[in-house]
VMD Tcl script that draws the C-alpha trace (Angstrom):
set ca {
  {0.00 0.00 0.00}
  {1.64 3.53 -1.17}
  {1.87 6.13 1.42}
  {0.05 9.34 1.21}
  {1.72 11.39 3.56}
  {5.15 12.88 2.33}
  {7.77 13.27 5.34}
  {8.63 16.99 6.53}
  {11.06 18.42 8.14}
  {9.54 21.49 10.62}
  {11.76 25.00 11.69}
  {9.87 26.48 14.40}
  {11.88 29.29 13.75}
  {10.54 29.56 10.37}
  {6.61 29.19 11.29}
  {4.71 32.20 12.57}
  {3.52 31.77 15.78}
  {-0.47 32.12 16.96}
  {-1.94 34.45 19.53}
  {-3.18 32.36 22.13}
  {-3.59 35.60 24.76}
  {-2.87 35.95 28.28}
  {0.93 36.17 26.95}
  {1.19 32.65 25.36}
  {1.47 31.93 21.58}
  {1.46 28.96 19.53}
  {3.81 27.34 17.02}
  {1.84 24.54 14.74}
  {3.95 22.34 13.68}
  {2.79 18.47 12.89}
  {-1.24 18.80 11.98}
  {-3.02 17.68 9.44}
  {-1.97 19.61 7.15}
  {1.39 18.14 7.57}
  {0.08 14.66 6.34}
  {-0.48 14.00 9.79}
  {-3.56 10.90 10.09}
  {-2.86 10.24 14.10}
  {-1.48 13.13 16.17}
  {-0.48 16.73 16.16}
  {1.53 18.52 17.76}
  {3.24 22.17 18.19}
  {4.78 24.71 20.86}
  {3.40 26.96 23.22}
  {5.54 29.86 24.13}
  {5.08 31.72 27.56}
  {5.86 35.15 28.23}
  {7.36 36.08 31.86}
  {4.07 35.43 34.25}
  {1.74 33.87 31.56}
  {-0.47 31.16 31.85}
  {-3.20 29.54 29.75}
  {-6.85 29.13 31.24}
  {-7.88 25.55 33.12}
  {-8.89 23.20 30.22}
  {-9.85 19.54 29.20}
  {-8.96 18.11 25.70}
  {-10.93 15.07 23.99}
  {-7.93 12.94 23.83}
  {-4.54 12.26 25.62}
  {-1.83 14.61 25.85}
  {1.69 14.85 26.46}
  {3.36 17.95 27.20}
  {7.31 18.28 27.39}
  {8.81 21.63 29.02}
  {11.57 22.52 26.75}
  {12.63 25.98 28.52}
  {12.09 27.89 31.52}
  {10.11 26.71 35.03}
  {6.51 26.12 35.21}
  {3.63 24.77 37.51}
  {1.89 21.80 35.38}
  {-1.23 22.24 37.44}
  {-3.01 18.69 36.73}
  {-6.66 17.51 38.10}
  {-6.86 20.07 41.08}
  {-2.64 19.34 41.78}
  {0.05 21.75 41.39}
  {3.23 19.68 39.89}
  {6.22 21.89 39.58}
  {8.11 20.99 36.74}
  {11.75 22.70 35.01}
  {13.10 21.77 31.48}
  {13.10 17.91 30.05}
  {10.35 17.16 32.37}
  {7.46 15.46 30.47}
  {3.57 15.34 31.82}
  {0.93 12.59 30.19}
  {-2.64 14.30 30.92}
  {-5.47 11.22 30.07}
  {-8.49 12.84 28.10}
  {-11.39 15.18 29.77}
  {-8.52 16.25 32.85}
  {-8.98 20.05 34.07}
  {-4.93 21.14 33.67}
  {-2.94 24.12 33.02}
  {0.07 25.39 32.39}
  {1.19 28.49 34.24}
  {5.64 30.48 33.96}
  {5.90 30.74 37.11}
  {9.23 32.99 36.38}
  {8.39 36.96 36.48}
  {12.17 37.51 34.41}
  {12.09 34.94 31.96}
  {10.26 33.05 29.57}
  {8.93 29.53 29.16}
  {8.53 27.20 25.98}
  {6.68 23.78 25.64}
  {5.99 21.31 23.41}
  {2.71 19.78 22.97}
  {1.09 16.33 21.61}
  {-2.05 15.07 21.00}
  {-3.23 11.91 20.45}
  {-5.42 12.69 17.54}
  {-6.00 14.96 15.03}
  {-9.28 15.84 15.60}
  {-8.46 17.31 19.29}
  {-10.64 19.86 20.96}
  {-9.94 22.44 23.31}
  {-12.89 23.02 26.16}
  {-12.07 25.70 28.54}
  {-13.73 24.78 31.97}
  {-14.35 28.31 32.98}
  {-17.38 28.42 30.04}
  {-17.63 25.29 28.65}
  {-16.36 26.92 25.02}
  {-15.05 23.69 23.00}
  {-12.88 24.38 19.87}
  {-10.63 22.00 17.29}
  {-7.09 22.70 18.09}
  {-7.34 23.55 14.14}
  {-9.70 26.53 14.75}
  {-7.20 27.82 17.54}
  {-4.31 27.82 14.63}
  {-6.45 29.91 12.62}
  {-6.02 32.80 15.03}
  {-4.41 35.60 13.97}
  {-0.46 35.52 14.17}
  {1.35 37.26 16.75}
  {3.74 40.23 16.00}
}
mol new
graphics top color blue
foreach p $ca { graphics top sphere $p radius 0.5 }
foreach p [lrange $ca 0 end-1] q [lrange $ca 1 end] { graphics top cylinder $p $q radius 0.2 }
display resetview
């Protein structure tokens, strides 16, 4: 059986990043526009302070802290966590991810196990595709 997907090699430097707000933008980097049938994933960069709002996804995700030191806050639990540590969330878990440095700034990487992930914040109940979110405008 041929393969559809062709493989890719990704520059985060090269790819504009996404306004996520509250000082955090996104890199997407594997999607499906990639060729990607299973997973996608990207990075989330944190300005000094920032932190995203408590949210559940509709699938498993992994989360690797590449730079800086954060609070993974996890299911009601505060995990502090510095760079190389990895967190596996299982689907429909309340997390976060909060810089808990006011001086410098933090960077993750993100996967999730399917393409067709959704982002529900708890606060409102809003659910979006992770695809809508990289339609956002790009950040300066």
């Amino acid at each position: 059986m041929p393969t559809l997907a062709k493989p890719a090699v990704l520059r985060p430097s090269e790819i504009p990043a996404r306004q996520r707000g509250g000082g955090a933008r996104t890199i997407p980097l594997v999607t499906r526009r990639t060729g990607s049938t299973s997973f996608i994933n990207g990075i989330t960069i944190f300005e000094p302070g920032a932190a995203i709002p408590m949210h559940r996804h509709n699938c498993e995700e992994s989360v690797m802290l590449l730079e800086g030191t954060a609070i993974a806050e996890i299911d009601g639990v505060e995990y502090p966590i510095q760079a190389g540590d990895i967190t596996f969330i299982p689907a429909n878990l309340p997390h976060r991810f909060r810089n808990v440095s006011d001086s410098e700034g933090m960077k993750i990487l993100w996967i999730y196990a399917s393409i067709d992930a959704t982002r529900t914040l708890i606060e409102t109940g809003d659910t979006r595709s992770i695809d809508e979110e990289h339609k956002a405008p790009v950040a300066n």
